[in-house]
TILUM-713894 format. One record per atom (N, C-alpha, C): x, y, z. Coordinates in steps of 0.001 Angstrom, whole numbers, plus 500000, padded with zeros to 6 digits. Layout:
N
XYZ ...
//
This chain:
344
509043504672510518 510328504406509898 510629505481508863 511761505791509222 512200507242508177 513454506877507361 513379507332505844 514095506826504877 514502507835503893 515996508051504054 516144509693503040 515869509169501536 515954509811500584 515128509581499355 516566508608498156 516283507602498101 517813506636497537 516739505121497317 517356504511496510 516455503395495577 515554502584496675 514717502209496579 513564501009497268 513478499893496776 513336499278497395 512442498035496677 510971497815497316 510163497622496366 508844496838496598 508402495982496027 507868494818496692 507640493677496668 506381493199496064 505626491853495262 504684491664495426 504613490985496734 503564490281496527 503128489488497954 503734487894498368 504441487938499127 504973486734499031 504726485922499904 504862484275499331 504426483136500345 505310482121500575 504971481427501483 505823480203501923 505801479347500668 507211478824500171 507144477753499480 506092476867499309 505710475841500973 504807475257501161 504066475021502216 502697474696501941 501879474709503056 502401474117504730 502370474999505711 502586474418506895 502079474928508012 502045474493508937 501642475028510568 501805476530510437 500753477790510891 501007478745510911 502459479082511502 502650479148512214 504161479709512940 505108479110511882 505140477868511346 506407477683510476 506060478300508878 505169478476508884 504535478968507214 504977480316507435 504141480828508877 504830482552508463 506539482818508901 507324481882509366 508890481821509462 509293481522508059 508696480800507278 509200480275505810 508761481830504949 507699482100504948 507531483150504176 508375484211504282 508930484498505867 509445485937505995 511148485209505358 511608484259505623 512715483827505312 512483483648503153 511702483646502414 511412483766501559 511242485212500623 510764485821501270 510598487448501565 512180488120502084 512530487730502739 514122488282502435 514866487958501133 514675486628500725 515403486377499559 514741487483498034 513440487538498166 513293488064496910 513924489569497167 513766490128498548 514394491202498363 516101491848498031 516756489940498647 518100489895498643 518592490061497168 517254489441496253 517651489271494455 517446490467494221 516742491314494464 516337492810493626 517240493561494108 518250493253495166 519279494269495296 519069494779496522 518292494790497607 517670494995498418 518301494687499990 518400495327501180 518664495042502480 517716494467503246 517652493242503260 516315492681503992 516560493212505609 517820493241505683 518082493575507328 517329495304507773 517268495823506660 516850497215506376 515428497508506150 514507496268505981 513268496523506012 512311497406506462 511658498075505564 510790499222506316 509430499375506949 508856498578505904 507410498352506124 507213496844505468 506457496298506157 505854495076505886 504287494815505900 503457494365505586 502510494213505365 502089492793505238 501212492280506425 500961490758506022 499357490701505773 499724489502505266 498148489245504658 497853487683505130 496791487647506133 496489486405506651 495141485878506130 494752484831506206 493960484296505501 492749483849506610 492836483585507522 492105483094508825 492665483731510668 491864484439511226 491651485037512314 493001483922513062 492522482610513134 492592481713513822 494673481882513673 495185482366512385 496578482184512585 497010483128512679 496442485247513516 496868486036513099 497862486139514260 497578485159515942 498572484970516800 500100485225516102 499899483562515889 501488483237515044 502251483611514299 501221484420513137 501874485572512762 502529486621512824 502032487209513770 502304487957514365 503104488126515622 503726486602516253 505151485988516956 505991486231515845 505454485462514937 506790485424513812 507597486543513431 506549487527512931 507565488775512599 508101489356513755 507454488972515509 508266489647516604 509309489274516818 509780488018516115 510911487556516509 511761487787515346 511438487909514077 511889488499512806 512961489679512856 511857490637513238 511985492092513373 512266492674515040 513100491551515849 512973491733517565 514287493195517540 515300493250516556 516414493895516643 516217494873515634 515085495089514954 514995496146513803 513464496816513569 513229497477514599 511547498131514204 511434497927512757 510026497369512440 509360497833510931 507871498043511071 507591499228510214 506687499669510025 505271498508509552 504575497972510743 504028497028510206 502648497105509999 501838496251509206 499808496264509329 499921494779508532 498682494374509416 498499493376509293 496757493846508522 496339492448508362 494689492585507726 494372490865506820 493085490936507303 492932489165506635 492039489925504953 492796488603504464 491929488849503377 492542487353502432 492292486644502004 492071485245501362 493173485577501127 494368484708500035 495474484738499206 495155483907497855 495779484519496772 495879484364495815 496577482876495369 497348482160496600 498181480647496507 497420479917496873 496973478956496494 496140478325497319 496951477332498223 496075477202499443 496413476700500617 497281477408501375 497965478718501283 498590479290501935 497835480249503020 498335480172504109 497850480604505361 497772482038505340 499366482544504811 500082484152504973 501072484601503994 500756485380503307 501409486410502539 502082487868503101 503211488271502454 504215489794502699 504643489792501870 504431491082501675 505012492464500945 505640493499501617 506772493452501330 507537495124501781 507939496219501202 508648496776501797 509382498533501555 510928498441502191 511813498096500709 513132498079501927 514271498741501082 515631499298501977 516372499979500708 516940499036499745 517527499597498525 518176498830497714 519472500214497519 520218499165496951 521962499349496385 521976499831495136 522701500566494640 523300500986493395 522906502521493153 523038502670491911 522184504114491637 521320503690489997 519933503119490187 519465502965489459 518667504278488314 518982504563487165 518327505563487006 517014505252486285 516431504137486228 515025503660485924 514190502745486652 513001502321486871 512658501149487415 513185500013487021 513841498901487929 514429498097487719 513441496606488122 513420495426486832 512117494684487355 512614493536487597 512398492974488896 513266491347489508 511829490428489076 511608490307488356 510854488653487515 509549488538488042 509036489650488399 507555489797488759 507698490230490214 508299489457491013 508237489598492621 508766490980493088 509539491529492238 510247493081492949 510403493893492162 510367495014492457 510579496253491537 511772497264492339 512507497710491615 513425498891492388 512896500754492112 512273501083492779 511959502198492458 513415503305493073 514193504152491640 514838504694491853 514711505869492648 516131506654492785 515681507252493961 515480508919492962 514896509694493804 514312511126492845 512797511207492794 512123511946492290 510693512181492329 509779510735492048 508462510517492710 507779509714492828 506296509949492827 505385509266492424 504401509782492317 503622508333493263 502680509027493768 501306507576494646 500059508038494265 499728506860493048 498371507416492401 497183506826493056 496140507663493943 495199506740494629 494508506027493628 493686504964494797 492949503955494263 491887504797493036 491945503607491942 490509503886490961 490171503260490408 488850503102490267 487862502185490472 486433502279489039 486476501308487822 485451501498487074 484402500333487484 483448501171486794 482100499626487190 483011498735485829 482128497361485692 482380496399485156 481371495191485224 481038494456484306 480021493176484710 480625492409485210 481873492174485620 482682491317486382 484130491732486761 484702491392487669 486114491766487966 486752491739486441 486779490698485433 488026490905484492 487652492321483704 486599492679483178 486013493892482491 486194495009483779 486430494830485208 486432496295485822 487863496318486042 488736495449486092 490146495476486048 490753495988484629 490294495437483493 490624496439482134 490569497659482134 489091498038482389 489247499346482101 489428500304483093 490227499697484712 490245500314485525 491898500619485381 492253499228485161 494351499830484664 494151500830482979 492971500692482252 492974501743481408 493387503035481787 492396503315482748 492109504460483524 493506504958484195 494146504037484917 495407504155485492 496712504793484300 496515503745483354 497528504101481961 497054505825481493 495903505684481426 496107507117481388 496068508212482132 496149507828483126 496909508660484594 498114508675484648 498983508384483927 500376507928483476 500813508439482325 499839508311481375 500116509654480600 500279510979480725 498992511234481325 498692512888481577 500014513149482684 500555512626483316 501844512686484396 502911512899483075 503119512746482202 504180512399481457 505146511097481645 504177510241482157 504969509001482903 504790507808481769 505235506256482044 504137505138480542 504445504058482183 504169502981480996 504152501826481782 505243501331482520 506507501528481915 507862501569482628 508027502036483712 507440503126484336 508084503775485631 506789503086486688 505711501934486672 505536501446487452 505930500487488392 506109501266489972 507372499921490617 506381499056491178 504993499237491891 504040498251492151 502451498933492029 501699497324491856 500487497401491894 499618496998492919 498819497775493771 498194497349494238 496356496913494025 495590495271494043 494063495538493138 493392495044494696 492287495453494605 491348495306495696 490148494588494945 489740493388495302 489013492380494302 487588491928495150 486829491769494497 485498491346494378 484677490341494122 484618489506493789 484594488556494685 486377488298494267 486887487772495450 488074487184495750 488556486272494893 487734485249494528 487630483792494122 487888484335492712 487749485485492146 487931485725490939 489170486522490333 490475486098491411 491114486783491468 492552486462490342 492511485003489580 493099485040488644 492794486150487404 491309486738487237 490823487476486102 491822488601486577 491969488782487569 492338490317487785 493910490361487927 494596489252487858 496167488793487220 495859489034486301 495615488741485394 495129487837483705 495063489312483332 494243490594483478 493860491706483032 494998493062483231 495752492685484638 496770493253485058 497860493103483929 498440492059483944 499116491675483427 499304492225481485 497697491975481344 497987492339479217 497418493861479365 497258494452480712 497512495977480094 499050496516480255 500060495531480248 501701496314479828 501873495514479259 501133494854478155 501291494580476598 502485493906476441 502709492895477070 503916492067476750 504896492789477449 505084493927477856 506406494276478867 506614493652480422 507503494305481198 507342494357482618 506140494145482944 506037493558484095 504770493463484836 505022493593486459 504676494767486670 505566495106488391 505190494231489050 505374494395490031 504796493665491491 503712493879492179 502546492637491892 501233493298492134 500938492622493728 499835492961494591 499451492256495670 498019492591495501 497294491826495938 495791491204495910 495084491740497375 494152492010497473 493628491976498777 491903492012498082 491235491126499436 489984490927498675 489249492821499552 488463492563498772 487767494298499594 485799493668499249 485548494264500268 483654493944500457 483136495421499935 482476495280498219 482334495976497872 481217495849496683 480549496513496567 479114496218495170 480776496724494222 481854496864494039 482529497124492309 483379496262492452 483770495296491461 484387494208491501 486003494640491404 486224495978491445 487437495878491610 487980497851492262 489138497758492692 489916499400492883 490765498838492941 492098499724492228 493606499115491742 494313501121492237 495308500943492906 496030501881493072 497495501274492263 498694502656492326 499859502237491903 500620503414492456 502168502552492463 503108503405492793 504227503737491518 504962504727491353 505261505015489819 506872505820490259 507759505486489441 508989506798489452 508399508159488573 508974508948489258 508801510680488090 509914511185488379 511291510490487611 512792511297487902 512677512150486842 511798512346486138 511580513383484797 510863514143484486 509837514329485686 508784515024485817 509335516808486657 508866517426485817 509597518850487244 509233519115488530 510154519152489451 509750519222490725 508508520093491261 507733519550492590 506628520373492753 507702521728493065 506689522908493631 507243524071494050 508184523674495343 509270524242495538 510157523890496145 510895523060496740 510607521976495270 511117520686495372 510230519392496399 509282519597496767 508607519229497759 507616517908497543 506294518286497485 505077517499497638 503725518203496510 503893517814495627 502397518263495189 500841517372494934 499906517588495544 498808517058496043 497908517058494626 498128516692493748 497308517079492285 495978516004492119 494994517294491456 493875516211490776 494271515406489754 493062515132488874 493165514839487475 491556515384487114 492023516013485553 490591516821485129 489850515773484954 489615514913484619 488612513946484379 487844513346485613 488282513015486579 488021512596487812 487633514090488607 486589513025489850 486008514402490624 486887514724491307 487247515957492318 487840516559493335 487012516586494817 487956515969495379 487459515856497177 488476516347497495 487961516757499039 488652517745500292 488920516945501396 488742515615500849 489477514012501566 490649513780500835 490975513674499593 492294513024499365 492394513648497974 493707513102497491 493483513924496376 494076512435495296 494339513119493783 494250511838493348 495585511569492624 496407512343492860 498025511772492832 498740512987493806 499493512028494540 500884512531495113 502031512495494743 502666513591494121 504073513591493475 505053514410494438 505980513370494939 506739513444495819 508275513967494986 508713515035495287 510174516017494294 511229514779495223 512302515058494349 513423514566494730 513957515062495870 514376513990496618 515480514808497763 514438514422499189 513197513924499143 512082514268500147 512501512966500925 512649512904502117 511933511649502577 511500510669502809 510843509872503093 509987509262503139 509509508807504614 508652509067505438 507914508390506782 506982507262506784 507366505907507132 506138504828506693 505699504972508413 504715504684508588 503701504578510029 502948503187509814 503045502512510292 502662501277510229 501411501187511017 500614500160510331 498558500221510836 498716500681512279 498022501419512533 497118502253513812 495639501761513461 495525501577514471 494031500940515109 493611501627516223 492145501509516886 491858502137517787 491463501455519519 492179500073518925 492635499912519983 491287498873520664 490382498602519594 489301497742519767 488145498868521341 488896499308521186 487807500341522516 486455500812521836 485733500611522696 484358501648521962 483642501393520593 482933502166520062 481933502086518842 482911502635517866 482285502533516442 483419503088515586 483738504540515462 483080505264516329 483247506586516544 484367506646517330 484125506179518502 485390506510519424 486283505992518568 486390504459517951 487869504185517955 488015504889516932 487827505435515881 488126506693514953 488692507379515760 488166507834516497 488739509534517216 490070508827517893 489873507986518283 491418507032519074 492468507293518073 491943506645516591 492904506514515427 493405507646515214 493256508841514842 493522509625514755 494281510862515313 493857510105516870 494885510947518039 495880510191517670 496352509016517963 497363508534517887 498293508685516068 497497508601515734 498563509205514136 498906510605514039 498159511614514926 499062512611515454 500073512500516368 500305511973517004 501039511300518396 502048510732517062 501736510217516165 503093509502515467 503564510430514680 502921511247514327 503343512024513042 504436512923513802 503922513332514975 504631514616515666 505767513793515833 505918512734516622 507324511824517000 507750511810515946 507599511381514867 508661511209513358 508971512782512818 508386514367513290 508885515002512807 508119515720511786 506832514839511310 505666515324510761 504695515967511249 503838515896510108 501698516437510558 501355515543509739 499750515975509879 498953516110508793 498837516445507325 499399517499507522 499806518366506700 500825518201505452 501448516878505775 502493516163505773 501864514977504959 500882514375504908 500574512961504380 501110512996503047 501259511777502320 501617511491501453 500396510543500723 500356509464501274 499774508492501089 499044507727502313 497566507052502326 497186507198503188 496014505431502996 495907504139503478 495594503319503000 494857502810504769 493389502803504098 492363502710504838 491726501343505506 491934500274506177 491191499133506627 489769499099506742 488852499359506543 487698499119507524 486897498340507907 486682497974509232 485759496711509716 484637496238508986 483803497756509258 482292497367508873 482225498727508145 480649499602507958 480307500633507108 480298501399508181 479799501304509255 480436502416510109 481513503022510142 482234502228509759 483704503029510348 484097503512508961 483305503347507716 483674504171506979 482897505435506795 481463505715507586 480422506592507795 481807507910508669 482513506769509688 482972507645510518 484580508480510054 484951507878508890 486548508161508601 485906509241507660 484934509189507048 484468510658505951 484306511633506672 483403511548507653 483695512419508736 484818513374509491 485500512231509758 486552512941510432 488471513351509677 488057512768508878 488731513024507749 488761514921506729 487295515352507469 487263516600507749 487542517458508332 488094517009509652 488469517668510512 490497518127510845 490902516704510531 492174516492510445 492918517227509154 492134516835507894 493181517387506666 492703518658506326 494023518749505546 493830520322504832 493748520172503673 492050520182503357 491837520088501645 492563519552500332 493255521029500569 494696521484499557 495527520045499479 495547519594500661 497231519099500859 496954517245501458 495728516763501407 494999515620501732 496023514255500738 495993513497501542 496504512595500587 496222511837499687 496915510976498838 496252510139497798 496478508880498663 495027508036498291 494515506971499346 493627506069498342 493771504920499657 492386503805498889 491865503440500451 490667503524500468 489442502902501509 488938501387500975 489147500878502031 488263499023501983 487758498340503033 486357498310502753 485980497369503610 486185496115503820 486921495376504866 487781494097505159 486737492841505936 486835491696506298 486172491072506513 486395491175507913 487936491218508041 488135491041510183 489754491696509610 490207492354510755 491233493116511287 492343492344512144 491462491320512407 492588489868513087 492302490236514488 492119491097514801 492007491186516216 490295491301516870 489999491138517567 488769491094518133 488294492735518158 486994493270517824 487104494750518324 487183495744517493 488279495316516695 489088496154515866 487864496739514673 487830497945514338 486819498515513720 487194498786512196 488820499489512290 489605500092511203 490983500299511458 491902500497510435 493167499960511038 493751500861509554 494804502207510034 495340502915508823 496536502931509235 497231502909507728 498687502909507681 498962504127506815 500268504820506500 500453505667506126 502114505963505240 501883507180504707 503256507346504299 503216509000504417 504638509707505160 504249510863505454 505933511075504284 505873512774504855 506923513237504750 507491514305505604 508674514573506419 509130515248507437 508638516835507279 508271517425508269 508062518954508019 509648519675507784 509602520563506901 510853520826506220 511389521779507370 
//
């Protein structure tokens, strides 16, 4: 799904009012999920990317009817992935990417559930991750870490349009609201979404940010930047600041198709996100942002790997890797979604 560069909305994670039969829980949610986007100003009919979050294998069928019949007259960029929810008793959670109206010239905040990220330069700060003796202490000083990744940008807490935290144990996932929340000190509090991740660090938190004030990369484009404090890899890099005027390409989860060991379906994944990139007009070369599923540790043995082969150092995207419990589908090893930008 391709989107010239003009206001967004993004969502936290949203759920059905109330508990019901998968197929009517995930019809209530997506009918719920239009409305918050309808309040932030937003074209639900215009939806770009969606993202569901199921809670049990057993309802990823129905789910996944639901949005076919949702989305039967409007491709969206979709990935699915189980991982508990933050409501209790709810089956299925979404979050999207859809346009919004007006000409906002700041982040605009709809009451926790939506954010309007204006349109002009943007930054996608990958995932980062501190130890901690428990999720609430690795969530502090991990949005520390973030705040001052926001500094050194010339950016603050205002130009965040969402949060994304990857949690440890799961069950502990009010601490990591609770911690989110009092590092913007009584202000805004964007739109966060939860996903549990299988991991010895109780937490990795990425974010998405406006930079209408930041100077454009070189020729208005894409710049792939470190940060001095943090190490440097020739896998991703650790902010993407996207210039005004760019784009945007969402590619919705690629999988490998449950074929083979996690080698092959890697090498599957990867043909085919060339196969997409080229159809939308992109590369590689091209990533923006880049958000990793993985089954088991293999398939993250195998994405370091080949993650060598595909990017170009220099120009690698900013990303978060997680190991997931199940992919919803039988087979399924790893499952990446993406955000590109058109070759100029």
């Amino acid at each position: 799904m391709r989107v010239s560069d003009r206001p967004l909305v993004f969502t936290a994670a949203v759920t059905a009012p109330a508990p019901a039969a998968a197929d009517e829980e995930a019809r209530a949610a997506l009918a719920e999920l239009d409305a918050v986007v309808r309040a932030a100003g937003g074209d639900p009919a215009g939806i770009l990317r969606l993202n569901a979050l199921v809670a049990s294998d057993a309802d990823v069928a129905a789910v996944e009817a639901a949005v076919a019949r949702r989305f039967a007259t409007a491709p969206v960029a979709f990935t699915l992935v189980r991982t508990p929810l933050a409501t209790a008793g709810r089956r299925v959670a979404f979050e999207a990417v859809a346009p919004a109206g007006g000409e906002p010239t700041a982040v605009v905040h709809a009451a926790g559930r939506a954010a309007v990220l204006p349109a002009g330069g943007k930054v996608f700060i990958s995932g980062q991750a501190e130890k901690g003796a428990d999720v609430a202490e690795a969530v502090r000083l991990t949005m520390a870490g973030l705040h001052r990744t926001l500094a050194h940008l010339g950016l603050g807490a205002a130009d965040v349009v969402q949060i994304k935290a990857f949690v440890a144990p799961f069950a502990d996932h009010a601490a990591a609201v609770r911690e989110v929340t009092a590092s913007f000190g009584g202000g805004p509090v964007p739109p966060l979404v939860l996903v549990e991740w299988l991991s010895s660090l109780p937490a990795e938190i990425e974010l998405i940010a406006a930079a209408r004030n930041l100077p454009a990369p070189p020729g208005d484009r894409v710049a792939w930047l470190p940060l001095p404090w943090l190490s440097v890899s020739p896998r991703y890099c650790r902010v993407a600041h996207v210039g005004a005027g760019v784009p945007l390409i969402f590619l919705g989860g690629i999988d490998g198709e449950g074929a083979g060991d996690a080698r092959g379906q890697m090498k599957r994944i990867f043909e085919r996100i060339g196969s997409a990139l080229y159809e939308a007009g992109s590369s590689y070369r091209n990533l923006i942002k880049a958000t990793y599923y993985l089954g088991d540790a293999r398939a993250r043995t195998e994405l370091g790997d080949i993650r060598g082969v595909y990017f170009d150092p220099a120009r690698a995207p900013s990303a978060s890797a997680l190991e997931v419990r199940s992919l919803g589908q039988p087979g399924r090893l790893a499952r990446i979604d993406l955000i590109a930008f058109p070759v100029k």
